[in-house]
N, C-alpha and C positions, 0 to 999 in steps of 0.2 A: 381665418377664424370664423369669419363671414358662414362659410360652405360647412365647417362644422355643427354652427350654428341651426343651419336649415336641417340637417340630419338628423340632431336631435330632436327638432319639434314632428321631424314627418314619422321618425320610429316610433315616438312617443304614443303621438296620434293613431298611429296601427295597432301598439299594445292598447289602447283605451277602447279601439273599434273591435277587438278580439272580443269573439261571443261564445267562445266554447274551446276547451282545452283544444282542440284540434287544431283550432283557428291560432291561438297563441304559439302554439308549438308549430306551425307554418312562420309567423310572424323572428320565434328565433332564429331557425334553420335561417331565414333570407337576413338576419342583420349578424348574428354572431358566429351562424355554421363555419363550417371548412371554407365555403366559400363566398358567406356572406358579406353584405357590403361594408359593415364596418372593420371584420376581418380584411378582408383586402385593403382596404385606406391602411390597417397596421405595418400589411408586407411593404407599403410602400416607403415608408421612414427609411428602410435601406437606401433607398436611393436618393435620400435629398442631401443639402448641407447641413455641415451640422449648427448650420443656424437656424436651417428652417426644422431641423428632426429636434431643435432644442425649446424650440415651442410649439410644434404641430406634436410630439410626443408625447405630452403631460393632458394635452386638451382631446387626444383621441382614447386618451388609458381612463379618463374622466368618463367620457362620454359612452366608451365599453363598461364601466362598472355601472352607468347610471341607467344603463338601457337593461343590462342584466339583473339588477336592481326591482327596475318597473316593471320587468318580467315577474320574478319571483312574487311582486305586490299582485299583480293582477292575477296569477295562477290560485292565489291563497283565496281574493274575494271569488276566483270564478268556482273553488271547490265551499265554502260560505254559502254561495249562492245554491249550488245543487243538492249541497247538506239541508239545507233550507227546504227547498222543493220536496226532496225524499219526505223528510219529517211532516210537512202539509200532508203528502198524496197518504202515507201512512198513517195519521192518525187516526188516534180512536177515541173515543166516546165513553170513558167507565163507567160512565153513570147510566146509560142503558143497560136495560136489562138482557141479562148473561143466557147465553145458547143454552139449551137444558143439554144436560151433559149425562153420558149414559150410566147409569144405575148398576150397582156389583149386585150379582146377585150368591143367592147358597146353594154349591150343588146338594143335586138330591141324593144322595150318599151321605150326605151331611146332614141334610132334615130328615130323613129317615131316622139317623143315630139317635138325633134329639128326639124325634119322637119317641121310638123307644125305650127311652133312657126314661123320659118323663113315664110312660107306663107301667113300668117296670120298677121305677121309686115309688108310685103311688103303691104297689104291693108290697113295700118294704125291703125291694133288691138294692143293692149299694153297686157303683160300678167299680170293676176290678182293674189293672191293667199290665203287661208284662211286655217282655223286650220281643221282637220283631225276628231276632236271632233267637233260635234257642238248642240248648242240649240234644246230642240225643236220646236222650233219660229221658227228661221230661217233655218233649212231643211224641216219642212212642214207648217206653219202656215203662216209664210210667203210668201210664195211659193203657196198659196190659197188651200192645198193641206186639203181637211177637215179630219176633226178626226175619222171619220167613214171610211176612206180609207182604203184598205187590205195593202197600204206600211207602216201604221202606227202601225201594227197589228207586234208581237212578231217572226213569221214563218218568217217575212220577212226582219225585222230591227234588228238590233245592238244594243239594249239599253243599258246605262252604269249602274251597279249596285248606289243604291240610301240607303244611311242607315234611318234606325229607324230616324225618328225625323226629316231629312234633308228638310227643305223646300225649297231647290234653284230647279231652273226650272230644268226639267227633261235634260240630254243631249244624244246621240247618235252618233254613228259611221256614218258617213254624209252617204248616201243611193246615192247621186252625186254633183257633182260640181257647184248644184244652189245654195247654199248658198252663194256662193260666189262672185256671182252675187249682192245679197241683200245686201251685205259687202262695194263693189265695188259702188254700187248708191248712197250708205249712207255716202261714205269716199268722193265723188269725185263729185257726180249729174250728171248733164246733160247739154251736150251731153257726151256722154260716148262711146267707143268700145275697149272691152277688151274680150280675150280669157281666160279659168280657166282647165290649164289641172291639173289633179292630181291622187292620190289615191281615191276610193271609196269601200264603202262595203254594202255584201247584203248575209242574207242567201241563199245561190244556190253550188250544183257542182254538174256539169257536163263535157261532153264534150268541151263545148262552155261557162261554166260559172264555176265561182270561187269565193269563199268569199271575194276574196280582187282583183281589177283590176281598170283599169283607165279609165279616161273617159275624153273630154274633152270637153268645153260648152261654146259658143261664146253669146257678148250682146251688139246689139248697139242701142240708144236712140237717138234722135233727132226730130226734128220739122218734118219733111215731110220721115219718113222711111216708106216703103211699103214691100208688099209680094215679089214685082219683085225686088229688092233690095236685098232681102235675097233669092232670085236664084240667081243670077248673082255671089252673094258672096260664094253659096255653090258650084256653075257650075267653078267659078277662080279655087277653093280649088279643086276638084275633079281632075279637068284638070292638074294642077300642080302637085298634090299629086302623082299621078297613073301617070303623062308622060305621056300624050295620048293626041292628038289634038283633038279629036273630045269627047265629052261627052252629055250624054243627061240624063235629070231626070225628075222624073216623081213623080206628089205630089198625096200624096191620103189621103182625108179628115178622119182625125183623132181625138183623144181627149187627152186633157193635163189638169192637172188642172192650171200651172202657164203660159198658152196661149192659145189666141182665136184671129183667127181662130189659129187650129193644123193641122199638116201636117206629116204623114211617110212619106221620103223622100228615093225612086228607084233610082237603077242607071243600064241605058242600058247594059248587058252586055251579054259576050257566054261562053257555058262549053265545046263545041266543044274538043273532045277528051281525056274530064277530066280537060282540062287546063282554066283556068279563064282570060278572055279579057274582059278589062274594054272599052266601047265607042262602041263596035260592035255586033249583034248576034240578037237575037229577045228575051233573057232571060231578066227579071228585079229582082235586089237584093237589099231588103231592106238594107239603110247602119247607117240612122239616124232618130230621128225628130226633127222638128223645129214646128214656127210659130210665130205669133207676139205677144208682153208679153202683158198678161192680166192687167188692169188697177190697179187689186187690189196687184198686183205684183210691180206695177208702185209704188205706194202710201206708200208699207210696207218700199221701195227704197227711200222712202224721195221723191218722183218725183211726179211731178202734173199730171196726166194724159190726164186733158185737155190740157193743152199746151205740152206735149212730148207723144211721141211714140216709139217702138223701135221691133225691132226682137231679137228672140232667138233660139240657136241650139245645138243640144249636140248630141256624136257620141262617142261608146268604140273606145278607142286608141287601146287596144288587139285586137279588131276583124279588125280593117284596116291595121293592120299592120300583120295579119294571112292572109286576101285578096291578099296585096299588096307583099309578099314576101313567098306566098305560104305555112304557117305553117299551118297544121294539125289539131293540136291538142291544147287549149286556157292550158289544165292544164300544159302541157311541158314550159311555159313561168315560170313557178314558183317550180319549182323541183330542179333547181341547177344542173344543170347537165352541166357539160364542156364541154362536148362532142356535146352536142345539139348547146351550147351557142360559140362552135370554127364552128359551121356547120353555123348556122344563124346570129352571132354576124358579127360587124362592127368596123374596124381600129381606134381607139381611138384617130387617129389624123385626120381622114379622118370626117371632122364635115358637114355637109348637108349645102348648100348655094342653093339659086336659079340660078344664075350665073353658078355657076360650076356643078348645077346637084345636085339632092338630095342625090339617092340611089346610088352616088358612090361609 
């Protein structure tokens, strides 16, 4: 009992010297392993009598549960202990002050819209809006646009897949924001002025074009609207947009299928050193068309054309806003890139007013 005795205080003392899980899990392999030493004192009980295996038995089953035991104890404070360490090497400080963290900004597609929108309600336009899908009634049939057009031709439009059997009218990826127009006359009549900015799509990419970009498209109806009317309204819009006191534009007879007369609509401007000046120079840059809406446009609108008349214009939101803020390149608007969008983006609180300045 003596030699049992000594066993348990030396394993003991090796579990308490164990300094790190590696060191304890050495300490069992050598007392309880396959071949450790108290395992062996066990195989030995075969061989005594059974007077001595009837009390060397009880005191070595003791002695294996109390080592196994003081294992288990010391494994739990050495994992305490290193729980402990992590939580020191880790902490932190909440009461210092916090990393500045990076700022969301608005694309400019998006402060472009608001600008707009804000200029365009100062004139007493309301904004319109319609579905992304549309008929194809109302993107071209409506719109006087006949069926022999190349915009109705596959190279150029969106069509949506049609199955076996389906007789509902064909629809399409709206091609621009005239439908919305046709929407806008049928819901409300006349007189009317409303803006339609939105998404639009078109097979094209390039530099300057992309499958998917915006456009936006003004309409106003009334008993006595004229051409000089829809200058005045695009010369406000220009001079606001661009900040500039002086503007000047210049119409040059054009063709639309959903207006007559048509108009591509110039705007004075100079390259003078690469840099772009809207109001001065002896350059002219196309930026839109317009002109006054065809009768048969009028009619599809629910609108009598003998007694109403009205103007229409439409102009990419992408390309005035690459003009007005200098971008590049029209595909960079659509790539995701933060870097581009922390260069050219806009303070998500800082929202365009007239009052206070658009492009603040």
């Amino acid at each position: 009992m003596e030699e049992i005795e000594q066993l348990r205080r030396r394993w003991l003392a090796r579990i308490a010297e164990a300094d790190g899980a590696d060191a304890l899990e050495a300490v069992r392999v050598a007392a309880l392993g396959k071949k450790g030493e108290i395992s062996l004192r066990m195989r030995e009980l075969g061989r005594m009598t059974p007077e001595e295996r009837q009390s060397a038995g009880p005191a070595l089953n003791a002695l294996k549960d109390e080592i196994d035991a003081a294992l288990k104890a010391r494994k739990a404070a050495l994992d305490d202990a290193a729980l402990e360490a992590r939580l020191a090497e880790e902490w932190l400080d909440v009461t210092l002050p916090a990393r500045p963290r990076p700022r969301g900004t608005v694309h400019p597609v998006s402060q472009v819209m608001e600008e707009l929108t804000a200029i365009f309600a100062d004139m007493g336009f309301a904004v319109a809006e319609g579905p992304q899908i549309e008929t194809d009634w109302h993107n071209f049939d409506a719109l006087n646009i006949p069926p022999e057009h190349p915009a109705r031709q596959e190279h150029d439009t969106f069509f949506m897949h049609r199955a076996e059997g389906d007789n509902r009218p064909p629809h399409v990826l709206r091609t621009h924001t005239s439908p919305v127009q046709i929407r806008a006359m049928q819901a409300q009549g006349a007189p009317l002025r409303v803006i339609a900015p939105g998404r639009v799509y078109r097979m094209d990419m390039d530099q300057t074009h992309t499958p998917m970009f915006h456009q936006v498209e003004g309409l106003a109806v009334d008993r006595e609207i004229s051409m000089a009317q829809l200058k005045w309204t695009l010369e406000e819009f220009c001079r606001a947009f661009f900040e500039v006191e002086t503007v000047e534009l210049r119409f040059r007879a054009s063709h639309f299928p959903f207006t007559e007369p048509s108009a591509e609509v110039d705007i004075r401007c100079s390259w003078a050193d690469g840099q772009l000046r809207i109001g001065e120079g002896e350059d002219w840059m196309e930026i839109l068309g317009s002109g006054m809406v065809h009768p048969r446009v009028l009619e599809a609108g629910g609108i009598d054309p003998a007694a109403w008349q009205g103007f229409a214009f439409g102009m990419g939101i992408d390309r005035i806003a690459m003009l007005k803020y200098g971008i590049p390149d029209l595909r960079a608007f659509f790539e995701s890139d933060l870097r581009w969008l922390r260069h050219y983006g806009f303070a998500a609180l800082d929202r365009p007013d007239l009052a206070g300045g658009l492009s603040r």
